[in-house]
C-alpha positions as CSV (number, residue, x, y, z in Angstrom):
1,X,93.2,-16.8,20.4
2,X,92.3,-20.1,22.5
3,X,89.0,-20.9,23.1
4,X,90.1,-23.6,25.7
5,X,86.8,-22.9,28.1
6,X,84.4,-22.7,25.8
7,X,85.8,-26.1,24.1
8,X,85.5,-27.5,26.9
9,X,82.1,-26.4,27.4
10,X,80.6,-27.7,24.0
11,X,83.1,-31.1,24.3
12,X,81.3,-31.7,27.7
13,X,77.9,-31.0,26.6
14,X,78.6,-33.4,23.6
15,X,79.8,-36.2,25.5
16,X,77.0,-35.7,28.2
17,X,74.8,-36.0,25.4
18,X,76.2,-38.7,23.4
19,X,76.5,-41.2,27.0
20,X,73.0,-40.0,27.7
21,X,71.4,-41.5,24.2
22,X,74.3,-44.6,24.7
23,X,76.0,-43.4,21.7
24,X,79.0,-42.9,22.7
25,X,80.9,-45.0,20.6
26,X,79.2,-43.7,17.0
27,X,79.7,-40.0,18.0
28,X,83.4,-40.8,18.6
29,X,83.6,-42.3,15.6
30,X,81.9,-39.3,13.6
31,X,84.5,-36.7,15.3
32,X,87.2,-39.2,14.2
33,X,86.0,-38.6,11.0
34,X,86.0,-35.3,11.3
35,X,89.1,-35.1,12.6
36,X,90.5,-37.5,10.0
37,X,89.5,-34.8,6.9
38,X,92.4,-33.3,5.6
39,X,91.4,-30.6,3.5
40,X,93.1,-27.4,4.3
41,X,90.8,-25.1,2.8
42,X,88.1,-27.1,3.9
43,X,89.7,-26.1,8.0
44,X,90.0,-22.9,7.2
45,X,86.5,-22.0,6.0
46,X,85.2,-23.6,9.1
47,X,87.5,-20.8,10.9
48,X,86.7,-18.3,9.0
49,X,84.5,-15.6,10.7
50,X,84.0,-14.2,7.4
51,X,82.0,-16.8,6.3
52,X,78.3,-17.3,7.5
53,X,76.8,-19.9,9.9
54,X,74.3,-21.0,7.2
55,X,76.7,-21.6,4.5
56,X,79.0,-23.4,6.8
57,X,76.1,-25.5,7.7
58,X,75.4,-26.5,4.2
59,X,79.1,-27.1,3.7
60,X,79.4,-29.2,6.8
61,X,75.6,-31.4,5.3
62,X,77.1,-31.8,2.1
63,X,80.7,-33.1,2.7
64,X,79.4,-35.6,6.1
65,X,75.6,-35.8,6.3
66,X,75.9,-39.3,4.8
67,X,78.5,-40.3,7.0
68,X,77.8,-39.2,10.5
69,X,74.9,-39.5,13.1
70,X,72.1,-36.9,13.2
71,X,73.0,-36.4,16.8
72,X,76.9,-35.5,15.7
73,X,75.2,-33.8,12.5
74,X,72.9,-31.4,14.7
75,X,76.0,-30.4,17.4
76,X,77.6,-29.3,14.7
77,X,75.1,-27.2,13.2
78,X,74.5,-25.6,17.0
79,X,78.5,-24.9,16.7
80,X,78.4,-22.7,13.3
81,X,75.1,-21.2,14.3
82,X,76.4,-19.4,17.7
83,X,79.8,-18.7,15.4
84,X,81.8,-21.2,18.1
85,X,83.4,-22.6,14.8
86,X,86.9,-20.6,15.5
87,X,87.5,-23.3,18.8
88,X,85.9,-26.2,16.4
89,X,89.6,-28.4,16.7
90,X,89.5,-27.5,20.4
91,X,86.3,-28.8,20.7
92,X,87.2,-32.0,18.6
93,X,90.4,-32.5,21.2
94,X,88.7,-31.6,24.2
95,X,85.8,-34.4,23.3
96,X,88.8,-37.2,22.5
97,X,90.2,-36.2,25.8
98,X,87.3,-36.6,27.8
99,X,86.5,-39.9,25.6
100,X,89.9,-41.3,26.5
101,X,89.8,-40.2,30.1
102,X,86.3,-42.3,30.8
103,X,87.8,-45.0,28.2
104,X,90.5,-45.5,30.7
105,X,92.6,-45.0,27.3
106,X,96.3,-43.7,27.6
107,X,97.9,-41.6,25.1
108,X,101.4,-43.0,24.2
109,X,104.0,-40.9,21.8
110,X,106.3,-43.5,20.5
111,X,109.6,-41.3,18.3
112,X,111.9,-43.7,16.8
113,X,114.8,-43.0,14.5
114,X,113.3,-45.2,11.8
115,X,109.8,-46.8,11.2
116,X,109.3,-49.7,14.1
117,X,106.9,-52.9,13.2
118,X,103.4,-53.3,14.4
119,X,105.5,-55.9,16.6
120,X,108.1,-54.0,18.3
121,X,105.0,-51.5,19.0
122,X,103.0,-54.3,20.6
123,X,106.2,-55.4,22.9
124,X,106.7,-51.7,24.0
125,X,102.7,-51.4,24.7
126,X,103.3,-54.7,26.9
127,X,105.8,-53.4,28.6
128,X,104.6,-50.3,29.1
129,X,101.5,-52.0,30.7
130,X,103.6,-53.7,32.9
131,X,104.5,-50.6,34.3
132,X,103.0,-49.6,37.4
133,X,102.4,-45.9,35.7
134,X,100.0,-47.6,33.2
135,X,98.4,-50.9,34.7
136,X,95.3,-51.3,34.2
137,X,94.6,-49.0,31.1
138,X,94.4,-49.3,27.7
139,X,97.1,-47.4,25.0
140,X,96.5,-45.5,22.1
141,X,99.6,-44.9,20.6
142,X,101.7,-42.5,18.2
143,X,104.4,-43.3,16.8
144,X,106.4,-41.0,15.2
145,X,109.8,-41.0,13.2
146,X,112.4,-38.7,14.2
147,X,116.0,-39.6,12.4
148,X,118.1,-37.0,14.5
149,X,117.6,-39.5,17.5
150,X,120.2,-41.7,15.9
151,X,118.6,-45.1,17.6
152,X,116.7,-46.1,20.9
153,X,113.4,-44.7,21.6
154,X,111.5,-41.5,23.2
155,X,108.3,-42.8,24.9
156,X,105.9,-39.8,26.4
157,X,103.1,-40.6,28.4
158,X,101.3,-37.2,29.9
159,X,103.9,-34.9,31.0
160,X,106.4,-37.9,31.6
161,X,109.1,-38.7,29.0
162,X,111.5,-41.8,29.1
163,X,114.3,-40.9,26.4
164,X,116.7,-44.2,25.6
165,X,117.8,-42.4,22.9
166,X,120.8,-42.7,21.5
167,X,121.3,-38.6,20.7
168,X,120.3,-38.4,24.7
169,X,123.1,-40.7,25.7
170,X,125.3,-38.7,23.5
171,X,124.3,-35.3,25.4
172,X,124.9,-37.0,28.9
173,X,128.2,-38.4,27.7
174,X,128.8,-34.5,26.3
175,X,128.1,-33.2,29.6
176,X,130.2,-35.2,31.5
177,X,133.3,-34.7,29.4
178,X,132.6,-30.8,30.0
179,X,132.0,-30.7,33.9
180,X,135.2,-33.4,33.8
181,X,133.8,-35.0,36.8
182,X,136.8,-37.4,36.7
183,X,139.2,-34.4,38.1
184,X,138.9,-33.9,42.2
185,X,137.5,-30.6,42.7
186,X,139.6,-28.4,45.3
């Protein structure tokens, strides 16, 4: 089950909070973190509605209390103790969304057939910045490697994809052979 409103609730109150104390920066680093664990078991406690608010307190202390800000440490602790840890990743997304939205920070998907330099990445972010969609703002960007793209690139930004692919080309080329546009219709 989603728990999209009341993420966004406890992301906004975070945020509020965090540009209220001008700490910003060091709370979005501490959800990074968060964010950055990879421990599935670790996840899946914090789900787990079987599993107290006090233990997952202590859990939560002992794995980041040396790592993280008191004012991340206690918003968390707030989280597992009115059982809101089911919609913790939505809260983590809904926070780096609002974070990026005031940053003036757009999210770019890079897909590439094979692994691009930090170069080529550079070059598209100029360009992209160029671009009348994105001047102004700063990219964050993902880059991802898909081989069944064959070559060329797949940039989404939001809900708008460019795809130079080569597998696209292919489909278009496809298509075209099927309609046979090349024959008059009567």
């Amino acid at each position: 089950m989603r728990q999209t409103k009341v993420a966004q609730r406890y992301a906004k109150a975070i945020f509020d909070l965090a540009v209220e104390t001008s700490k910003l920066e060091e709370v979005k680093q501490d959800v990074d973190l968060i964010q950055s664990v990879q421990n599935k078991d670790l996840h899946l406690m914090f789900m787990s509605p079987v599993v107290k608010g006090e233990k997952k307190i202590a859990i939560f202390e002992a794995v980041f209390s040396k790592h993280i800000q008191p004012l991340t440490q206690s918003f968390f602790k707030l989280i597992f103790s009115k059982g809101r840890s089911v919609a913790i990743n939505e809260i983590i997304s809904a926070f780096i969304e609002k974070y990026r939205s005031q940053k003036g920070i757009e999210l770019v998907e890079l897909t590439t057939a094979v692994e691009v330099s930090k170069d080529i990445k550079d070059t598209i972010a100029a360009e992209l910045k160029e671009n009348k969609l994105l001047k102004g703002k700063s990219i964050e960007m993902r880059s991802k490697v898909d081989p069944s793209i064959i070559g060329g690139l797949i940039v989404q930004v939001d809900d708008q994809l460019f795809d130079a692919s080569i597998k696209h080309d292919l489909q278009v080329i496809k298509k075209q052979f099927i309609e046979n546009m090349y024959i008059s219709k009567i």
